[in-house]
Steps between C-alpha positions, in 0.01 A plus 500: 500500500718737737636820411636819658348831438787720322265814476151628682271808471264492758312779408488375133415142629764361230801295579777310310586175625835235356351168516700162616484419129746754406211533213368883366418694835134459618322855506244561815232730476192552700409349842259278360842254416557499841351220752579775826395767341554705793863505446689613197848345455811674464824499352715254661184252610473114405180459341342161403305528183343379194536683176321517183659644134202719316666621187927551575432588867489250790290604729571455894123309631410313836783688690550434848819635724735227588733737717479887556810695452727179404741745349369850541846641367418296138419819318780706620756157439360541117571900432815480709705316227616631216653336159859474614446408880485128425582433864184615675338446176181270611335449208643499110453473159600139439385510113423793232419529161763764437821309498511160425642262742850354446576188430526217800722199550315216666647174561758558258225601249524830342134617489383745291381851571129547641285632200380829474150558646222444284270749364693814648 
């Protein structure tokens, strides 16, 4: 799978990395994930990996770096937008369990609203 490193400690050896799957982010820790292990990644870095859920975290294992510094300005692109910037806004909140979405016509179809999230 490929992802892109959004966040990297080096001196930690820990890293956070959104996977191609758009699935829960895949937590790296340790070099021994790594197959350079010479190299830590950093934010902004294409990664190929495998990962592995243990328990409700999926862990980040087999990494290798695809590209260094594919988008070195990634973290700074995430803190730079606030709530009512939606122009520059690069990722968003596309679904919450706070407010219910509205109803949609489809097709001429009214659809219903999407139901509340379960078990919050």
């Amino acid at each position: 799978m490929i992802g892109v490193v959004v966040w990297s400690n080096t001196a930690k050896e820990k890293a956070v990395v959104w996977c191609e799957d758009q699935a829960s982010l895949a937590y790296l820790q340790g070099r021994t994930n790594l197959i350079d292990a010479d190299y830590w990644p950093d934010a902004g870095d294409l990664v190929e990996l495998d990962s592995e859920m243990v328990g409700n975290l999926r862990h980040a294992r087999r990494v290798s770096i695809l590209t260094e510094q594919g988008c070195p300005q990634l973290p700074q692109l995430l803190r730079a937008t606030g709530p009512d910037d939606r122009r520059s806004q690069h990722l968003r909140v596309v679904s919450t369990c706070d407010q219910p979405a509205p109803a949609k016509r489809v097709a001429g179809f009214d659809l219903p609203p999407a139901r509340a999230c379960a078990g919050r």
